[in-house]
N, C-alpha and C positions, 0 to 999 in steps of 0.2 A: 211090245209097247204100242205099236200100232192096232193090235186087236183089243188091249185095252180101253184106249181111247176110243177107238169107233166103236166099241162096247156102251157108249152111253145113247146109241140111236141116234146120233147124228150125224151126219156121213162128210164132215168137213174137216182138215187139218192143217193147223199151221206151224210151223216150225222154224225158231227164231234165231235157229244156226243152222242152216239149210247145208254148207259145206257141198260136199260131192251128191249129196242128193238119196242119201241112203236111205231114209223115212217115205221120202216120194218112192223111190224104187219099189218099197213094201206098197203101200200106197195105192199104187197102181193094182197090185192084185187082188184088195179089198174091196172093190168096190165104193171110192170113197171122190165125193161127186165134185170136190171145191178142195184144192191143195194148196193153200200158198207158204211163202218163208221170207227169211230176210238174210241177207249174208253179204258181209261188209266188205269181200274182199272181189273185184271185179274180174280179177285175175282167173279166180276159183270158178265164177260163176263162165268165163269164157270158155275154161275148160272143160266146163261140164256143157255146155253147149256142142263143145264140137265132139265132143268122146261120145254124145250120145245122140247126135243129131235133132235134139231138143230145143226148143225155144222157151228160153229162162223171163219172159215176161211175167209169169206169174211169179217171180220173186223180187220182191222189193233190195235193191243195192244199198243197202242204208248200214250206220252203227246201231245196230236196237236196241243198245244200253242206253241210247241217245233221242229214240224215237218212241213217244209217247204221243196217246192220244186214242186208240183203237181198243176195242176188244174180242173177242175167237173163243169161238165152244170148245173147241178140244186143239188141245197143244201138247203138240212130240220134241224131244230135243235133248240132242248129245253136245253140249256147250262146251266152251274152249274153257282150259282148265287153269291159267295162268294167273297168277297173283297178283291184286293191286298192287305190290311193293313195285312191280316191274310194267307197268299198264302206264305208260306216258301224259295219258289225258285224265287220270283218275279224278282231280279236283271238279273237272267238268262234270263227270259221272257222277259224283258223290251230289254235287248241287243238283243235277237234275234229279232224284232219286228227294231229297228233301223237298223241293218245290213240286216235286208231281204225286209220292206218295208217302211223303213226309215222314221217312225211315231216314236215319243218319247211319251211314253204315261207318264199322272201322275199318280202319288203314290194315287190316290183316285179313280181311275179306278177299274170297278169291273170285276171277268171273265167273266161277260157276253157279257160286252161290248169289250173287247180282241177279244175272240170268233169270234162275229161279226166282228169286221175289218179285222181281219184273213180273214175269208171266203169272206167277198167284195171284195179283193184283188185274191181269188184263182177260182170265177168265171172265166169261159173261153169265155165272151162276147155272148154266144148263148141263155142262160138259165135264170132260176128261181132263186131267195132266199128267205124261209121263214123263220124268226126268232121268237121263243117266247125271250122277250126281259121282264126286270123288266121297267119301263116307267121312272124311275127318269131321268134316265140320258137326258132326255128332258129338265128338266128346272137346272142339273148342270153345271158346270165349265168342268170339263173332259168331260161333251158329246157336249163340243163344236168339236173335233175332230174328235168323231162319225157323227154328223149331218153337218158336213163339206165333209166327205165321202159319206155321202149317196145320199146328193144333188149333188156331184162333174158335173156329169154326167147327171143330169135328169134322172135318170133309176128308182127311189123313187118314187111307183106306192101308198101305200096307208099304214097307221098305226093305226091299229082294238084296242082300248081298252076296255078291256075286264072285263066290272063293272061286270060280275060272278065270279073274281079269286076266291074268297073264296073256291067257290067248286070245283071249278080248282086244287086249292094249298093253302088246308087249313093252309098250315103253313106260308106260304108268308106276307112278313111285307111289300111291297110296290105295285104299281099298276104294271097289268102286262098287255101286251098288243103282239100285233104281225106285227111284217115287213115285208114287202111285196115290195121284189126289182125284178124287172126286167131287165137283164142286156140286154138285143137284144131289150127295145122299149124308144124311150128318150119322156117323160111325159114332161108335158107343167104345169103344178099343181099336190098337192100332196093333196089324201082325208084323210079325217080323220073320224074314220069310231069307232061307239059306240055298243056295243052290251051284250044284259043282260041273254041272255041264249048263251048256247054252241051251241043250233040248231040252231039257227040265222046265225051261221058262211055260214051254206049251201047257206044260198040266200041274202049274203052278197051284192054283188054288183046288187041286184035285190031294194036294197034299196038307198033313197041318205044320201051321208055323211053327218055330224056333219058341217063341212067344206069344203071347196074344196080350199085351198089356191096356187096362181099362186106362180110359182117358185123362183120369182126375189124377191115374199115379204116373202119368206123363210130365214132369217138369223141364222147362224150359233150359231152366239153370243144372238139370243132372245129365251124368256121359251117358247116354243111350247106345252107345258100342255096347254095355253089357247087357242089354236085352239078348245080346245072341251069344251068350256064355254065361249067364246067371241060369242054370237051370237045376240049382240045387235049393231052390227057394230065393225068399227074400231077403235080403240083408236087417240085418236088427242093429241098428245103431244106437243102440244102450252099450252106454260106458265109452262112447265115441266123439271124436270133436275133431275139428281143424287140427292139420301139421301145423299151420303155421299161429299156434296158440305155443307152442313151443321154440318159434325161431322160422326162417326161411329159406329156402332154396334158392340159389342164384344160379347163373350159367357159369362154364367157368371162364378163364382169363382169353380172351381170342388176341391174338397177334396182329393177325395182317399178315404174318409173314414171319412162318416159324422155323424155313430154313436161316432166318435170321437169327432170328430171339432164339431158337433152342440149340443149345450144347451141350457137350458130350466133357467130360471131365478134360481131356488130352486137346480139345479144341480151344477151351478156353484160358489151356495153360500155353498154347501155341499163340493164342491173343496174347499173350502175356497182362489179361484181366485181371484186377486185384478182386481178394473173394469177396468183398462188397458190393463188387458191381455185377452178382448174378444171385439166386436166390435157389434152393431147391423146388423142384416143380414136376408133377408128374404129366408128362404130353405125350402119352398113348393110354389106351385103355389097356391095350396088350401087359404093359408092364406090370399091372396088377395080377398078380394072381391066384392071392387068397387073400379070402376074406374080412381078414382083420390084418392088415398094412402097417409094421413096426418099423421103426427109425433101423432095424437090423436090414431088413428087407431094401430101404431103400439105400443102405450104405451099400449094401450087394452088386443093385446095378450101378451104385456111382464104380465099383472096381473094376466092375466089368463096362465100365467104358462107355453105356449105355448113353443116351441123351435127356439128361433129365436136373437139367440146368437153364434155366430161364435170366436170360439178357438183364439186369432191370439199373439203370440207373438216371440220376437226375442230371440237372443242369451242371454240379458241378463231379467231372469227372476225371478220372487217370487221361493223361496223353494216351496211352495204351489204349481207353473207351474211346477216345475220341477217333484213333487211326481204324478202328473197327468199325464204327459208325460211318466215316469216310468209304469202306469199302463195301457197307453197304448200298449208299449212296450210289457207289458204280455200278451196281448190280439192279440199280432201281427200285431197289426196296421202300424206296420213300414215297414212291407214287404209285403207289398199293391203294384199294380202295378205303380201307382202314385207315392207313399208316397217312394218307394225304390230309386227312380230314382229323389230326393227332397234334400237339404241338408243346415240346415235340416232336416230329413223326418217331420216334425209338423210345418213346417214353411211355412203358407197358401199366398197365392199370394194376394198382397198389391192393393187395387182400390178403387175407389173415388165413392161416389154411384150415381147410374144412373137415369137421373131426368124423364127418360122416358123408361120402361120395356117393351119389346114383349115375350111372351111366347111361346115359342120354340114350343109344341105341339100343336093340336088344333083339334077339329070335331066340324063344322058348325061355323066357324068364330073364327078369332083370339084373344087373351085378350091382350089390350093393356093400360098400366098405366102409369097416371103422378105419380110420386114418389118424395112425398113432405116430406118423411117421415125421411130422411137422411141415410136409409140403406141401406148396399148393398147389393149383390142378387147371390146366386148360382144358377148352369148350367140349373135350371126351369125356367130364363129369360135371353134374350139377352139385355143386359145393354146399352142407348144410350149413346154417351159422346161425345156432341157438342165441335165446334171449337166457334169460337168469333160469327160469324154470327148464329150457330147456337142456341148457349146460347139466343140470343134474339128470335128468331123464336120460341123458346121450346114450348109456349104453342098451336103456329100457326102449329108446325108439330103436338103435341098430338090432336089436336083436326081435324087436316086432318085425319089422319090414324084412327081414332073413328067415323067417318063419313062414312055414306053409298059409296058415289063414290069412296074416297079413301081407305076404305076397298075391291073394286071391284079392283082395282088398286095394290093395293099392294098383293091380291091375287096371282095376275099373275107370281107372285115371288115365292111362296108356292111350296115345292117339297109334292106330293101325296105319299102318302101311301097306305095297304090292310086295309080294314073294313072304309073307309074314311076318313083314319087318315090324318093331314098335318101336313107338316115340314119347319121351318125356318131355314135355317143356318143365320151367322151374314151376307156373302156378299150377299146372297140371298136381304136382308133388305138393303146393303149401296148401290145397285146396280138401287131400285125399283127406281120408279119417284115418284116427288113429287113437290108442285108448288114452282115455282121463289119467290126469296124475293119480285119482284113488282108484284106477284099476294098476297101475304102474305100480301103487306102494303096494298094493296084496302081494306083489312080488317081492321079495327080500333080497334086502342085497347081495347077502350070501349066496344066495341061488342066480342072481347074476354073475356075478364074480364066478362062478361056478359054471356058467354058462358061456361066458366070455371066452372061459380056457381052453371048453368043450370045442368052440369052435375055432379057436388057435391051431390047437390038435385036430380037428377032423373037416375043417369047412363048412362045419354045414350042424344048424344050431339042435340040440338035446332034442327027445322026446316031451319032455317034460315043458319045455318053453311052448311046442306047437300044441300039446294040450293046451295050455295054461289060455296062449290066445285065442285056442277054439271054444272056449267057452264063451269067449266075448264077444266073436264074430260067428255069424249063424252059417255057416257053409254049406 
């Protein structure tokens, strides 16, 4: 990162999360004439003072989310990676950010992406930037205003993901990668560039990218994770539209506290609960495990004892609800972060169950369920819930997104994770493609229906289905 930057001939660097000083350490043996940073915590900078017998004057003690006004040719920096959700002064940062460079960021923004729009903004048009960056913000909602920055200009020279983060940062829970802007040269295409060791980095551009996408098929608004897995062509989205032209995706039912709310058939006959005041509900993903989820299936695990019984009642309840609620209460359930801010607190959020499940986490391909079973589902699936058109499509979407190409397809929606983990949010899924009702009716229902049973009996949907959709999506 450092040869990048002093790659633009200017022998100066700053870096606006200075931390233990690892960009200076390189730094030092570039030949790079003017080093400075900023780093908020005095502590950090004490100890780098004496661990290395260094005098930390060249780094400004400041918040730099908070200090505007300067600009720097070439900028390094491994930013702190924490979420506004959890950022105490965020409101201050968001105003400063509108009044200095008139970006509204949202409440889902993380510091690292702050970070970087700061520093894109305080380039002085001669120089270098490289960022280590977490990668989601590629296929989110808030890094549409990152990747709206970064293209602004064509200065967006190439984006390295880096499948070693583990040993990079073994703590890291999402993919990490690194940005490489250059403000002095306007780029015609943007590479995308893969690499599995650290030494690799050295002879990065001695190799070719993953991709090399021209600028104008860069949109702001598309997941750019699939630049580094699209390498079977382009996508033709003839015959394609929004999921959520058919209905939407939600998250599912969250607790606060599900050794409360969830029970097991024999617990809540020990409650001596009337079957009114609980609801069937599946809260594990585990319990799933085929395909298509019949009322048979889930009678199985009520025999077997399993937990898959959700608390739910209202104001007026059995003495029996109420002696359970009390024993909640002792146990503190009610000043749960959920459950405090509820009212309420035991009174679990009311939904219709979802006739088709996506499973929010995922390594090596998604789980995706018709749900015939009439249960509902906590936050281990995102629950469908068709409109009119979709209620009839129900079985034409379960059996697209079960299928090879539209599993390929609906990927491209998937937020990456560290260790290979993926992540759906619900617009993630109302957002993906999927075919038009008049590619839906070329299918016949018979061959549904036919289809349906195929994957009753075998899990896993015909030949004839993953043709049908590989005609419509170009793989």
């Amino acid at each position: 990162m450092v040869d990048w930057a002093l790659g633009s001939g200017y022998r100066s660097l700053y870096d606006p999360g200075f931390g233990l000083g690892a960009f200076h350490t390189s730094a030092a043996d570039k030949d790079c004439a003017d080093f400075t940073g900023s780093e908020v915590d005095p502590m950090v900078l004490d100890y780098w003072e004496k661990s290395t017998g260094h005098d930390a004057t060249f780094i400004a003690q400041e918040d730099y989310l908070l200090s505007w006004g300067r600009k720097h040719t070439n900028i390094v920096c491994n930013p702190p990676y924490m979420r506004f959700q959890k950022f105490l002064n965020r409101d201050v940062v968001f105003a400063a950010f509108a009044k200095n460079a008139g970006l509204r960021l949202s409440g889902y923004t993380n510091i690292a992406s702050a970070f970087l729009l700061k520093s894109l903004s305080e380039l002085d048009g001669k120089g270098r930037l490289a960022y280590i960056m977490p990668l989601e913000f590629l296929n989110t909602g808030y890094g549409e205003l990152v990747k709206a920055r970064l293209i602004q200009d064509g200065h967006l020279a190439a984006i390295v993901k880096l499948d070693c983060e583990k040993e990079l940062f073994p703590d890291a829970i999402t993919s990490v990668g690194i940005v490489l802007y250059d403000a002095a040269v306007r780029h015609q295409s943007v590479s995308f560039y893969s690499v599995s060791t650290i030494e690799a980095l050295r002879t990065l551009f001695e190799s070719e990218p993953i991709a090399r996408v021209p600028l104008e098929e860069l949109s702001p608004g598309s997941k750019w994770l699939q630049h580094w897995t699209a390498s079977n062509g382009p996508l033709d989205t003839g015959g394609l539209i929004r999921l959520d032209n058919y209905g939407r995706f939600t998250r599912g039912i969250a607790t606060g506290a599900n050794k409360f709310f969830v029970l097991s058939g024999s617990a809540a006959k020990a409650a001596q609960l009337d079957v009114s005041e609980y609801v069937p509900c599946l809260t594990r993903s585990a319990q799933v495990k085929r395909a298509v989820f019949a009322s048979a299936d889930y009678e199985r695990l009520l025999r077997d004892d399993a937990s898959v019984l959700l608390f739910s009642v209202g104001a007026n309840h059995s003495p029996a609800a109420e002696r359970y609620i009390k024993i909640g209460e002792a146990n503190g359930y009610h000043k749960r972060f959920l459950t405090k801010n509820r009212t309420p607190w035991y009174k679990t959020e009311i939904r219709s169950p979802a006739p088709i499940l996506m499973g929010v986490f995922s390594r090596g391909g998604y789980k995706v369920i018709r749900n015939r079973s009439g249960a509902v589902n906590l936050s281990c699936f995102h629950g469908f819930h068709p409109n009119m058109s979709g209620q009839r499509y129900l079985d034409h979407l379960f059996l697209y997104c079960a299928s090879q190409p539209g599993r390929k397809v609906m990927a491209l929606s998937v937020r990456k994770y560290g260790d290979a983990l993926d992540k759906f949010e619900p617009n993630d899924l109302n957002h993906a493609l999927v075919p038009s009702e008049a590619v839906f009716e070329r299918l016949g229902n018979s061959a549904v229906e036919h289809a349906i049973r195929y994957v009753e009996a075998n899990d896993c949907v015909p030949d004839y289905i993953n043709d049908f959709f590989g005609e419509i999506v170009n793989t």
